[in-house]
N, C-alpha and C positions, 0 to 999 in steps of 0.2 A: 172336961178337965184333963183328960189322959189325951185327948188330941191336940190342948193347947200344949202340955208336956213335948208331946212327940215332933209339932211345930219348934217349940222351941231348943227341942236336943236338935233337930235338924239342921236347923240354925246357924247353931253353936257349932256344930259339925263343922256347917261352911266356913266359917271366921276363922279357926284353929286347923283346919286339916291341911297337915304338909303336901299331900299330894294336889289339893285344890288351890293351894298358892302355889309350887311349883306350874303346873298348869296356867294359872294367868301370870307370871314372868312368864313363860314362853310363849305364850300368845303376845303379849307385847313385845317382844323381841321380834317376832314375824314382822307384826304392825309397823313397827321402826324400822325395819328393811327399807319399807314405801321411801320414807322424807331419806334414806339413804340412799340409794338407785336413782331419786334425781340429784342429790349431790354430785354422785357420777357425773350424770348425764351433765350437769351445770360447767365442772373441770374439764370433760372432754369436749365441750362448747365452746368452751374459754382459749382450748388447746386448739382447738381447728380456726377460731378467729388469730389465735398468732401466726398460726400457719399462713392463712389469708396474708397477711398487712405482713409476713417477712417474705412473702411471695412477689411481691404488689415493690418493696423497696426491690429486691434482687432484680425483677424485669426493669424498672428504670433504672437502675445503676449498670448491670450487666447479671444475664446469669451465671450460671458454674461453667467452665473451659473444660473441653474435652480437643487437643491437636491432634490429629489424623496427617501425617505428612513430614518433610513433602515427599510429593510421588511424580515421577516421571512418564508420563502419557504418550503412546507412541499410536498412531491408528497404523493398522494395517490392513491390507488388501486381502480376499476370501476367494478363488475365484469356483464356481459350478457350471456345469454342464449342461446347457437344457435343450432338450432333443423336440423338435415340433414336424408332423409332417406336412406336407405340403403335396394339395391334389395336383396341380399343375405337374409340377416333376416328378412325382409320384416318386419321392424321396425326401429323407428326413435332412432338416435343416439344425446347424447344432447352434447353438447362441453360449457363448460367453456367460454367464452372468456374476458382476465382481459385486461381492459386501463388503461396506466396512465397517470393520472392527477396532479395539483399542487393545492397546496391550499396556498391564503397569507393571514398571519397576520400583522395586523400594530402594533406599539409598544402602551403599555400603557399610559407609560409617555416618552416624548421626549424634550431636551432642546440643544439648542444650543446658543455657544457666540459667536459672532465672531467679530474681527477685522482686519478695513477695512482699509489698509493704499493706499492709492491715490495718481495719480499726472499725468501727461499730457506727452501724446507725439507725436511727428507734425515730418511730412515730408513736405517741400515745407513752402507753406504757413496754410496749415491746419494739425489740434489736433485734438487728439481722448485720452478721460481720459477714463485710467485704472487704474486697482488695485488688490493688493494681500491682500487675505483674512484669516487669520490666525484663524480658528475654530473649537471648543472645541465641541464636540456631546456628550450627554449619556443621556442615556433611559432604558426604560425596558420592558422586554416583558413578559406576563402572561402565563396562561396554556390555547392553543388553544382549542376551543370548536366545534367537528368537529359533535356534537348531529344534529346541525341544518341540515345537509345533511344526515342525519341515514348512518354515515360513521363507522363500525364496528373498535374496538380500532387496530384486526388485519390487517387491510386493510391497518393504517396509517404507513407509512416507513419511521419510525422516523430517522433510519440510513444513510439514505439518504437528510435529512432535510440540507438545509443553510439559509445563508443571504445576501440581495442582496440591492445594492443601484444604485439607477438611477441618470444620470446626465447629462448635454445639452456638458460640457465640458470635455472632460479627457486631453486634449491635454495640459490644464493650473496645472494639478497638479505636485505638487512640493514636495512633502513628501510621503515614502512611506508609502503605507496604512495597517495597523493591525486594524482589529475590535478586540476587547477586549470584550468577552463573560463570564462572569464568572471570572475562573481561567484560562483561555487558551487565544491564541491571536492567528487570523486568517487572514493572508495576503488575501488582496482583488485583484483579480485578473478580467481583462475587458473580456469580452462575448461578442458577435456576435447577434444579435435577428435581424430577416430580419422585415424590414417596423418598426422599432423601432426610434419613434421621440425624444429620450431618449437612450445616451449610458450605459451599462450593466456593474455594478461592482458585484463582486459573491465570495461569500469564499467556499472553499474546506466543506467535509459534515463535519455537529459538532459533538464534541463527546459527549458521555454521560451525561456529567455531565454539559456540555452547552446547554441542552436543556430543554425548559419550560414546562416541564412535569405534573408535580404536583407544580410546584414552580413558583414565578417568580424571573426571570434571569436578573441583569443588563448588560449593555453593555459601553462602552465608543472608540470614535473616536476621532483620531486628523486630521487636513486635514488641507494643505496649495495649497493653487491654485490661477493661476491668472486668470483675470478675466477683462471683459469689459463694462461699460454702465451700468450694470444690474446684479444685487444677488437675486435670489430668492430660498422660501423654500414652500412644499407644507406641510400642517398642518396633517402628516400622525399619530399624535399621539392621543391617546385620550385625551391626557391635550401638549398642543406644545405650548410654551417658546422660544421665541428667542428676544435677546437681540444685536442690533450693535453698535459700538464706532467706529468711521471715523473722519479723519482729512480733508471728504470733505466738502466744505462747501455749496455745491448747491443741498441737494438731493429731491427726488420726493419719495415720497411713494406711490407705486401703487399696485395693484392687491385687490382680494376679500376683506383682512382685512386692516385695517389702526393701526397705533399704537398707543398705550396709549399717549393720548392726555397730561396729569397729569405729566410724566415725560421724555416727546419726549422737545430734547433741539435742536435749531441751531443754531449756531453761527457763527463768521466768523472766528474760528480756527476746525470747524467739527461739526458734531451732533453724537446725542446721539438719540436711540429708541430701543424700546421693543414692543413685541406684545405676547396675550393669546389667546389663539383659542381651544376651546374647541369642541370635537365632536357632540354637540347639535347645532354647531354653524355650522358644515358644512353642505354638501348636497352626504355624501358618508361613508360608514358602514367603519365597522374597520376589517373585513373582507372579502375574497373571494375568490369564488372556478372557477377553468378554466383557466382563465389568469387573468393579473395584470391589472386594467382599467387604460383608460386614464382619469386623473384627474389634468390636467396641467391647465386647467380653473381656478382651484382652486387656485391656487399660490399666494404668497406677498412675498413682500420685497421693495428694492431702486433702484432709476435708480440715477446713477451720471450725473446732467446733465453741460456740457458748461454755463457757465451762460448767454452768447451771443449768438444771431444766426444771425452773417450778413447778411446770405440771406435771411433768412424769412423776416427780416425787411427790405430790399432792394426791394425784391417780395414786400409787403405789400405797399411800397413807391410809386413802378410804375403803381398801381393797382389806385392811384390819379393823373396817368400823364394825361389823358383826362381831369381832371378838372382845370387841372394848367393851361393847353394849353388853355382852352375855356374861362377862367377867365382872364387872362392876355392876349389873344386877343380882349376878349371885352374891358378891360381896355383901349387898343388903339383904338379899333371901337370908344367908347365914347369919347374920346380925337381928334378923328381925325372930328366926327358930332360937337361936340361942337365947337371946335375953326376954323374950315372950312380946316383944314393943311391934305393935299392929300398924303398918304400913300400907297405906290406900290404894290400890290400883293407880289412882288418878298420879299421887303422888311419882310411882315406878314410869309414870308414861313423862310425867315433868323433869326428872332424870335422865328420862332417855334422849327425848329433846335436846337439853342440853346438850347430851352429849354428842350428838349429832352437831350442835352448834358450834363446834370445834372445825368441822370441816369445811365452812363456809368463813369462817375470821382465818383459816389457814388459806384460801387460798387466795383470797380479798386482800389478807397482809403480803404475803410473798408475791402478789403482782406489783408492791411497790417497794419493798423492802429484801433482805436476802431470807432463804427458807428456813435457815436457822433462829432469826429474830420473830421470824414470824410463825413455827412450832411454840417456840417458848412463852409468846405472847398470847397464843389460842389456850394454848397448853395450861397455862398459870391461869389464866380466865376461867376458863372449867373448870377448872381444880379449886377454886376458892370457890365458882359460885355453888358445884355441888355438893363441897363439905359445910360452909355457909347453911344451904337446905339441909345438908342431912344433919347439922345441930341443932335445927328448928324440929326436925320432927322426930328425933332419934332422944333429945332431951339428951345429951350426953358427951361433954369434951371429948373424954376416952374413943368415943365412935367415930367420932369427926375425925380425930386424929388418924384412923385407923383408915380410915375412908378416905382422907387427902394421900395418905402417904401409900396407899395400893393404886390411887389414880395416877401420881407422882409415879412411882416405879413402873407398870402398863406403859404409862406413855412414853417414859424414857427409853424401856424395850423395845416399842416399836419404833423411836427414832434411831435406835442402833442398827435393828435389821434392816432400814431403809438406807439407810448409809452403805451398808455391806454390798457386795456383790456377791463376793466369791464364797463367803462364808456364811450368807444369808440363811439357808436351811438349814446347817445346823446349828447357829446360835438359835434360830428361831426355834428348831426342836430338843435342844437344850431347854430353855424357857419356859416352853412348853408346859417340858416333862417336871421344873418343879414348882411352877405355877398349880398343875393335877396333885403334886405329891402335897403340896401345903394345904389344898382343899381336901382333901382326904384326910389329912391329920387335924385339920378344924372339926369337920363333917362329925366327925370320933362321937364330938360331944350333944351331937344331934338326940333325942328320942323319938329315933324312926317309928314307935307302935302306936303314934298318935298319928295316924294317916289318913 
């Protein structure tokens, strides 16, 4: 008789003791980590297949433009010494031996305009903005100064000099190309360069009177190319001018320079920017001898961007599903200590589910719809079906209401800090702090000596 007693105070123990339901809510909280870690995995799945297919349109339309140019190619003559002896005359024989090399000039002055016409285009369910870039080049180039290497004037092989421009894209041009040197005009023709992170555009050698001799020479280019994401220009001139007009209206301005803040316009029918880059301002001479460096660090220009990114903010969303789950389980732990109303394990794990099922109708809707209709719609989904459950087994409007309207305000918090940038950590540790302080002032009316 006193052992069925002490079975059954045991019991009773397990059903009522605060510390052993605290315990399995947090065991279930772990458990539900599981179906949220592939949630992850499922959005950044989602994420890397758009990346695919906006990959897949930019190669056949064009990629992003990187202009390298133009530059003035000059080979010159090396010449060495080389001593051989010889048993017959039992003296040494000296040979000549000439290398050649190239030497580049950058231009003096360089300007380009270009405009940028825009606009989207999507397979399935995902976009990828591109654009064709309609721009005007001309520059001019000085009388190389080949002193600094004690390059004899006979050594230089003027007749063999051109000019050359580098680009990320040839595959996007759409006009053909004549440089305009002088009086003459010079079809650019593409080149081969092995381990070249830059394709090779080259004109035939210049004549006589296109060449910066004693003079300087201007030059003029037209180029129409399409293009993806990204325009840029590298400042190869001693005074570089570049001026864009787009009709996009989300761009980024990135690389080494930024543009004149005084007449940079955005609006929502495109922007407007210019930038001046002067050679005191770079980190690379306006000459050199051997080969051409690599100076793609250097670069600026625009990135067109989406103005949207479902998934980053989808990612960013489930990155607070631990918090959702362990706040809205304690909301029931509390509900269930205070009013003495016995809640199943199985029940806390049907809950949690749910709640999990927010991040899969989030990100299923905002692949078709924008991420605000489709928050609200995940959002108002859970929120009725788990107050719906918790007036089935809570027996009580009062709870329900208490339990929609804590779901309701959770979720609306996290869609505010996900909006945020700048301000994200501390509204989010505002929040925080009196989300703690309102559990602690509920907690009050716990009787913690039943443990």
């Amino acid at each position: 008789m006193e052992t069925q007693k002490q079975k059954k105070s045991f019991g009773q123990w397990i059903k009522t003791s605060i510390t052993i339901r605290m315990l399995m809510v947090g065991i279930l909280i772990l458990v539900l980590l599981i179906p949220l870690s592939y949630i992850k995995n499922l959005i950044q799945e989602r994420a890397y297949r758009q990346e695919e297919v906006v990959k897949e349109i930019n190669q056949k339309w064009g990629n992003e433009v990187l202009l390298y140019g133009p530059v003035l190619k000059i080979p010159y003559q090396i010449h060495s010494l080389k001593k051989t002896w010889d048993d017959k005359t039992k003296a040494y024989n000296e040979e000549d031996i000439i290398t050649i090399k190239h030497a580049f000039f950058f231009p003096n002055t360089l300007d380009i305009k270009s405009k940028i016409e825009s606009e989207t285009l999507g397979r399935s369910i995902y976009e990828s903005v591109v654009y064709t870039a309609d721009m005007k080049i001309k520059g001019s180039f000085e009388s190389p100064n080949f002193d600094i290497q004690d390059i004899k004037d006979e050594d230089i092989l003027w007749n063999k000099a051109t000019v050359i421009i580098n680009s990320t894209n040839l595959k996007g041009i759409k006009s053909n190309l004549e440089l305009n040197i002088g009086n003459n005009a010079y079809p650019l023709r593409s080149r081969y360069i092995q381990n070249s992170n830059t394709n090779t555009l080259e004109t035939k050698f210049l004549k006589e009177n296109s060449l910066p001799k004693d003079q300087t020479i201007s030059f003029n280019l037209d180029l129409v190319i399409n293009g993806s994401e990204q325009l840029r220009f590298i400042p190869v001139g001693r005074e570089t001018n570049v001026s864009m007009v787009s009709n996009w209206a989300s761009p980024s301005f990135n690389g080494n320079y930024l543009p004149n803040t005084k007449t940079k316009e955005i609006t929502e029918n495109g922007f407007k920017a210019d930038w001046k880059v002067l050679q005191i301002n770079r980190e690379f001479e306006q000459e050199f001898f051997g080969e051409l460096p690599y100076i793609n660090s250097s670069a600026f220009g625009v990135k067109l961007l989406i103005p949207v990114d479902e998934y980053q903010k989808s990612e960013r969303a489930s990155k607070y599903g631990y918090l959702v789950i362990a706040l809205t389980f304690l909301v029931f732990f509390l509900i269930q200590t205070i009013s003495k109303i016995d809640i199943h394990p199985f029940q806390y794990l049907m809950i949690g589910l749910a709640l999990t099922m927010f991040y899969t109708l989030l990100i299923s809707i905002s692949e078709h719809s924008s991420f605000l209709y489709a928050y609200m719609i995940a959002g108002v989904s859970v929120v009725i079906l788990i107050s719906m459950y918790a007036k089935a087994i809570l027996k009580s409007i009062k709870f329900m209401g208490f339990v929609a309207a804590s779901l309701a305000a959770l979720y609306t918090f996290i869609f505010v800090i996900i909006q945020l940038e700048n301000y994200a950590l501390l509204v989010g540790s505002i929040g925080l702090f009196l989300i703690l302080g309102s559990i602690m002032m509920i907690s009050r009316r716990i009787d913690w000596k039943n443990d």
